[in-house]
N, C-alpha and C positions, 0 to 999 in steps of 0.2 A: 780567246781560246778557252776551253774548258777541260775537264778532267773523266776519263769515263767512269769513275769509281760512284758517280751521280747519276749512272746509266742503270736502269733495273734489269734484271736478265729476262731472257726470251730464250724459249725451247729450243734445242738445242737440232732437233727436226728441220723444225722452221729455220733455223739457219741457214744450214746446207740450203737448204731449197733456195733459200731466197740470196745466200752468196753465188752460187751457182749460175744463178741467170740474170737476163739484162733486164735493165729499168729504167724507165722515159718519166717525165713529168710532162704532162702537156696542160696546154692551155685552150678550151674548145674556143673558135672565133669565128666569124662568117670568110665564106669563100670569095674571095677579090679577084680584080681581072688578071689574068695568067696564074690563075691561084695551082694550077697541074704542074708547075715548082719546072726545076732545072730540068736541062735536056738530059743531062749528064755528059754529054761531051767530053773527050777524054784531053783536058789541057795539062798533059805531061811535060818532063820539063825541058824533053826536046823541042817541044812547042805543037804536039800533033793534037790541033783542038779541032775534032769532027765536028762539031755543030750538026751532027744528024737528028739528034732532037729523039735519043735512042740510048739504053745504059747495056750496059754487055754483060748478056746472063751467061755466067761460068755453068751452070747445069747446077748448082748447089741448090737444095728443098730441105729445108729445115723444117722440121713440125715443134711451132709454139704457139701459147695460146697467151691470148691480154687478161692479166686479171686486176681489179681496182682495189687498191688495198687502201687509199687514205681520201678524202675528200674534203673540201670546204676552205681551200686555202686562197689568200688574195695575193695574186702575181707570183706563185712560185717560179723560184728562179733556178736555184741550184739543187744538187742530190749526192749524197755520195752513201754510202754500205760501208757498216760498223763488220769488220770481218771477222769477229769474234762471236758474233750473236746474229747476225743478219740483220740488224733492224736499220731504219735508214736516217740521216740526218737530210732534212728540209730545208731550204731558205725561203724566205716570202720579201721582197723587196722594202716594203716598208717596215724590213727592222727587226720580225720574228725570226727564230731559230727555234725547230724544234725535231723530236724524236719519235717516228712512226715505227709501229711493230707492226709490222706485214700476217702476222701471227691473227691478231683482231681487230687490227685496223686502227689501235689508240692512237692519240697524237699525245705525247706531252711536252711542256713548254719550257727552252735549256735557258735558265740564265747563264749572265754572265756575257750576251749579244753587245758588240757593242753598238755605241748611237752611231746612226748613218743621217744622212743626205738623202731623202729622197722625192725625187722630183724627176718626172719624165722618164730616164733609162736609168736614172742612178740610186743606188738604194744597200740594202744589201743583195750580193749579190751569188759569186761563187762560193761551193764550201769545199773542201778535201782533207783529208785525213794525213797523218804523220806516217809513213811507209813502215814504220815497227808499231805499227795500233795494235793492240794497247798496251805493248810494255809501255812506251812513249806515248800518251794521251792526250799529246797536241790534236787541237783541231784550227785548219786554219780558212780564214774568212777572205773574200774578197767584198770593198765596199766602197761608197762617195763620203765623205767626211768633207768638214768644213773646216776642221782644225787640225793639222796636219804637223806641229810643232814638236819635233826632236826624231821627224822622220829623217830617213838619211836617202839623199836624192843618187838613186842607181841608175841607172842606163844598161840593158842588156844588147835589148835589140830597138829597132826606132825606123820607122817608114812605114807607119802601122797606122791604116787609115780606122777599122772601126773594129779592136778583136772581140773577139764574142765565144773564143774557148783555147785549151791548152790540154794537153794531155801527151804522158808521158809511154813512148811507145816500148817496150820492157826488154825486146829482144837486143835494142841498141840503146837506150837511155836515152834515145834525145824525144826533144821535146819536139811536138806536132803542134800547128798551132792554125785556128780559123777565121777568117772577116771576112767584113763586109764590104764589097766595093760600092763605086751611088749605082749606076744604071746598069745591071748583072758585074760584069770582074770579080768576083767575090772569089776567093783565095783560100787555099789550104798551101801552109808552108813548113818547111823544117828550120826551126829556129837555132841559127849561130851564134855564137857572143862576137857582138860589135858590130852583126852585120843590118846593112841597110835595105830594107826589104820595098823600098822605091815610093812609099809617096810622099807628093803629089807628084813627084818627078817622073813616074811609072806608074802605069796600071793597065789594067785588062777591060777595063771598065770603057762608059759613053756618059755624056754630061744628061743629067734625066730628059726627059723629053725631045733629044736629039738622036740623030745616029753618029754625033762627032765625039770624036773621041778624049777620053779627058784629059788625057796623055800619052806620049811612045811607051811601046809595052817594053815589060823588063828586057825584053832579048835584045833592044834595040839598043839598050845601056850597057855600058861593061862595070860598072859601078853599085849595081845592086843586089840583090839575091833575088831570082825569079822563083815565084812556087811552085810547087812539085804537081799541083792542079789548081786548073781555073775555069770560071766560065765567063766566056769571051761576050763582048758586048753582041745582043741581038737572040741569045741563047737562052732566055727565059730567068737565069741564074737559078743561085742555090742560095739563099740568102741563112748561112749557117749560124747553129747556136749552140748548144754543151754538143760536147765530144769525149769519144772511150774508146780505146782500143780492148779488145774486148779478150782477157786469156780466164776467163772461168772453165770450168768442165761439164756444163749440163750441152750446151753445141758445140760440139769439138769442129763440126766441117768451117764454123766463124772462130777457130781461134785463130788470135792473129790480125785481126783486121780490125780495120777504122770505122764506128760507127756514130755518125755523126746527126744531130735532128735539123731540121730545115723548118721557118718562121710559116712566111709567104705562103710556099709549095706544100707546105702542111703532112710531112712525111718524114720516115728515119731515112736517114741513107745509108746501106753499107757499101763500104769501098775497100778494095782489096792492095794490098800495100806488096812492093818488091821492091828490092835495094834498101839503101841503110841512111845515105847523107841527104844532103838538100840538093843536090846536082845528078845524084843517079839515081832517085828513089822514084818509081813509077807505080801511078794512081791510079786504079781504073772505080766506076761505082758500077756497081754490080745491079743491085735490085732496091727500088723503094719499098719500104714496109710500112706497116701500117697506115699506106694511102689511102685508105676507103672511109677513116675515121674523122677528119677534117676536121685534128687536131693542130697545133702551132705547138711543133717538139721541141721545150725549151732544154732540161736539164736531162743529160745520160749518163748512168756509170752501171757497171755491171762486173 
């Protein structure tokens, strides 16, 4: 963690502006086979997964524009918005942490990171802020470490085959949560305490290179939590990564909703959210954005 009192200030302009709107980190990659990403298929948690290979435009047209505020980084992973100043904190997988102002584009470099693990997917990874920033000037990390001694082993939730984001939806306080299934299944769920969200016992998902299934889907169990959206093996998936529910005031017709980026499929997705729990909360995605860019959207917050 660190302290923002190490933070140097930024215009006060530039805040607004840049608290105000949303923010993707991508990573540019080549386009692979089924690289046009998920169907969007609406796998609510009544179970109605169209597989029409079709997202459902509500009629919302937001006018925004992409602008590149930092470059030059290796594996950025995470992002999150100092809401005092606008500027943004960075994570890079192997280990940096640092502070971009959207202002001129600076990067500076936050001690105080700690040592990670990194190899393959593990590294540092997510970042987020203390919800009273900056009276409280907690910042907190997600990461792979090797040494793990005087940690205290929690259990919240457990059937979690590969998560890949969390985010806290504001109008009800629970926690939204995304992974990965192997062959499409890939999962948006509402997170319970204690509950068991089915793998390998459950999934939506096919064993790669088959069309057999990897297991009975949650409906089929009375013992698990099925997610609130999925994409059903054959459907292309949504192979999800950082996630935001997005309540700033520069697009007010997206406040309220889930905006999540996608690896593979190389696009944001927003998806529009009703209901409150993990059993009646209904998922639809509305419109991919920035699909023309053939980007890989790792980190979101806004």
């Amino acid at each position: 963690m660190t302290n923002s009192d190490s933070f140097p200030h930024a215009d006060r302009r530039t805040a607004l502006r840049a608290t105000a709107g949303l923010a993707a980190l991508s990573v540019a990659g080549c386009l692979g086979g089924g690289a046009n990403g998920s169907d969007g298929s609406d796998g609510t948690a009544d179970g109605d997964a169209s597989g029409d290979g079709a997202s459902a435009d509500d009629g919302v047209d937001v006018d925004y524009a992409v602008e590149r505020v930092a470059e030059g980084f290796e594996n950025p992973w995470g992002i999150a918005f100092l809401p005092d100043d606008g500027r943004l904190l960075v994570t890079e997988r192997p280990g940096r942490l640092s502070l971009v102002d959207p202002a001129d584009g600076s990067t500076t470099s936050v001690a105080g990171a700690p040592e990670v693990f990194s190899r393959g997917q593990g590294g540092l990874l997510d970042v987020t802020i203390h919800p009273e920033f900056p009276d409280d000037s907690r910042v907190y990390l997600t990461y792979a470490a090797t040494d793990d001694s005087g940690a205290r082993d929690t259990i919240y939730s457990y059937g979690h085959r590969n998560p890949q984001a969390m985010a806290v939806r504001s109008e009800t306080g629970r926690i939204w949560q995304c992974e990965h299934g192997e062959r499409d299944g890939d999962e948006i769920n509402v997170i319970e305490r204690g509950g068991n969200y089915g793998w390998p016992v459950a999934s939506e998902a096919c064993n790669y290179g088959t069309d057999e299934r990897v297991a009975p889907s949650h409906r089929e169990r009375g013992d698990v939590v099925a997610p609130v959206h999925y994409w059903p093996c054959g459907s292309g998936g949504f192979p999800p990564s950082g996630a935001v529910f997005y309540d700033g005031d520069a697009f007010p017709e997206w406040r309220g909703d889930l905006f999540a980026g996608t690896l593979a499929a190389q696009y944001l997705g927003r998806f529009t959210v009703e209901g409150a729990g993990a059993t009646d909360a209904t998922v639809v995605e509305r419109e991919p954005l920035l699909a023309d860019r053939d980007w890989r959207v790792r980190g979101v917050d806004g």
